[in-house]
Residue, then its C-alpha position, 0 to 999 in steps of 0.5 A: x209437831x216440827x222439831x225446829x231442829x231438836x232432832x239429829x243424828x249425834x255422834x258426840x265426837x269431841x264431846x267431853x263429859x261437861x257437854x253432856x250435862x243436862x239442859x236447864x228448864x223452867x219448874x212448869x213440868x209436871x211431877x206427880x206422887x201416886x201409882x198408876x193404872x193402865x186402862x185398856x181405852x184410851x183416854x181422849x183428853x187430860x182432865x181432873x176428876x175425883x182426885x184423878x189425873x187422865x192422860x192420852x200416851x201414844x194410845x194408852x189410856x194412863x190413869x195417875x192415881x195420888x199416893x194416899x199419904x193417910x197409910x203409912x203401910x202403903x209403900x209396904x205392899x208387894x203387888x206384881x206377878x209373883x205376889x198374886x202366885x202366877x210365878x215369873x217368867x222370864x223370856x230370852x227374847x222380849x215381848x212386845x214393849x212399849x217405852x212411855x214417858x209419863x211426866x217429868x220433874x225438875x231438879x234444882x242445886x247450885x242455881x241450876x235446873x235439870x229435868x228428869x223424865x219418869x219413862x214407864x217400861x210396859x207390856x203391850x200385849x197379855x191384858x193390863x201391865x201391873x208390875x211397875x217398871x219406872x225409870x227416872x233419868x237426865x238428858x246425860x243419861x240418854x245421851x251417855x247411852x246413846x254415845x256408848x252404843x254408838x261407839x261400841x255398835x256402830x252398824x247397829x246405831x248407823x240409822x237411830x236419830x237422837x235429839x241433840x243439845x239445843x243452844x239458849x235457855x230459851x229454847x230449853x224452856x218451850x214445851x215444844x222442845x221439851x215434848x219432842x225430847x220426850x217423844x225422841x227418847x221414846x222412838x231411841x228405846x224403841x227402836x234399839x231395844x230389840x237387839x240382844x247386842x244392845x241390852x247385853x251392853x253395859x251402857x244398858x244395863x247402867x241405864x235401865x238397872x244398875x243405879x237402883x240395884x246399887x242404892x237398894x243394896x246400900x239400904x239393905x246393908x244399912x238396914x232400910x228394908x222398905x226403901x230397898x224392897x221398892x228398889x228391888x221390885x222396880x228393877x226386877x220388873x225392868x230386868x225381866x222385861x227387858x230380859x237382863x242376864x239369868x244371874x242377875x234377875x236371881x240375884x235380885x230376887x235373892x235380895x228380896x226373899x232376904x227382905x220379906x224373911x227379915x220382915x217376917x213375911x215368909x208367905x212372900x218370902x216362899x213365894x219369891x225364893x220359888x220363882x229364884x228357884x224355879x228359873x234355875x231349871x235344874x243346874x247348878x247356879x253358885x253361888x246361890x243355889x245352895x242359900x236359895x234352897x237352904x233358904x227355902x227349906x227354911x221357910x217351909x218348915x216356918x209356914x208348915x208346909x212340905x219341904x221333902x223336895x227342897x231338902x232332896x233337892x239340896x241334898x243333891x246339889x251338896x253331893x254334886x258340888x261338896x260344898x256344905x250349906x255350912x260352908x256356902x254364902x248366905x242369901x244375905x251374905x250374897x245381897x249385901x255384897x253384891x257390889x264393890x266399893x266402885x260399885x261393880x258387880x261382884x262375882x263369888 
């Protein structure tokens, strides 16, 4: 498809942050509540069937399954890698990934519209991708991300295209313009997403994790276990598949652990603290070594099973260190204040 012009090398010099702003669209997007299932064909042509949506994406088949309001636990399932017991695994480099957006939805305050775009973070390779890795980001958040990498990496950025702003509200609203965004945001993740440089940045990290990872520690600390658990696992599956620093996916793994613990799911609970624990491969990690493991000793005890490693395990780490898991941060303790008041990442 002709891009009319959308697409161009932008450098944003001279740009303020009002001129980042999102373009204003019509309501025809889509916008969907549901789940959705990864079909090793593709699918040829978009159709309704049984309650179903069937899409083609860049050779995918994606099948979007409606929400199915009539559980009202539904949003309370845990269902990724760590749940189903095949533990985490967590790459210094990324696999094959594939950046998907699947649908938009159209925002409306203030006589204004602005579209955000639904962008799936998928695994390539090793079967069907269950770990659900979603991203729901503005024109601004990409052109945000774009400007910062290509100030602070220049070499890096000096071939990547990115579609530029397009002039009149008429030409917004043309699905030809709407869908070569779409597709122009995809090849910009693509092809940056590889260098260590660029997701070690923190326009990155900003746009793939922190927003959620902030709003799930309000709600823990405010005490919506639900909404801050989905928040979590979100983020944890973009971080490890995007291979976010070590400290942060065991700090996002913590917050979750304190979750299933207060909900009194403590099979899960042992199940994540496990994989926190098991990606410390034996050094020392404040500050959560120590809760993690008095945390897990915990549980153990709990669910009757052994726990002799984890206690001499813990033992050691109070040894080594001559911190007492009396006078250490609790997991909680940790998660709820995980971020400052400005929202930067604290460091105990």
């Amino acid at each position: 498809m002709e891009n009319g012009g959308n697409f161009e090398h932008l450098g944003f010099e001279g740009d303020d942050d009002e001129d980042l702003n999102d373009d204003v669209f019509s309501s025809g997007s889509y916008s969907f509540n549901g789940r959705l299932v990864i079909s090793e064909e593709p699918i040829i042509f978009p159709v309704l069937e049984r309650g179903a949506i069937y899409f083609v994406v860049s050779g995918h088949g994606i099948m979007f399954v409606p929400e199915d309001k009539s559980n009202s636990d539904c949003e309370d399932e845990t269902d990724d890698c760590i749940s189903r017991g095949q533990g985490l695994a967590v790459q210094t480099e990324p696999l094959n990934i594939t950046f998907e957006i699947f649908s938009t939805r159209i925002h409306e305050s203030d006589r204004k519209q602005c579209v955000f775009y639904s962008l799936m973070v998928l695994r390539a390779e090793g079967g069907i991708d269950t770990d659900k890795a979603v991203v729901e980001r503005r024109y601004s958040d990409y052109a945000k991300l774009f400007k910062a990498l290509k100030k602070d990496l220049p070499k890096l950025l000096a071939n990547v295209s990115f579609p530029g702003k397009v002039l009149g509200k008429k030409q917004n609203v043309k699905p030809e313009v709407i869908e070569s965004r779409s597709h122009a945001f995809e090849g910009f993740l693509q092809e940056i997403y590889c260098h260590v440089e660029v997701r070690a940045h923190p326009a990155f990290r900003e746009f793939f994790y922190l927003p959620e990872l902030r709003e799930a520690t309000e709600k823990l600390t405010g005490g919506e276990l639900k909404s801050s658990l989905k928040l979590l696992l979100n983020s944890l599956h973009l971080q490890v598949k995007l291979c976010d620093q070590l400290k942060e996916i065991i700090a996002t793994l913590g917050a979750i652990v304190v979750i299933h613990e207060a909900q009194k799911k403590f099979e899960e609970a042992n199940r994540y603290v496990t994989a926190a624990l098991d990606l410390i491969q034996g050094d020392y990690f404040p500050p959560y070594e120590i809760p993690l493991l008095d945390t897990a000793v915990k549980l153990r005890w709990k669910l009757q099973i052994d726990r002799n490693a984890e206690e001499n395990r813990l033992r050691q780490v109070q040894k080594d260190t001559g911190i007492e898991v009396d006078n250490a941060f609790t997991l909680r303790e940790l998660s709820v204040s995980r971020f400052d008041n400005k929202g930067q990442t604290v460091f105990h």
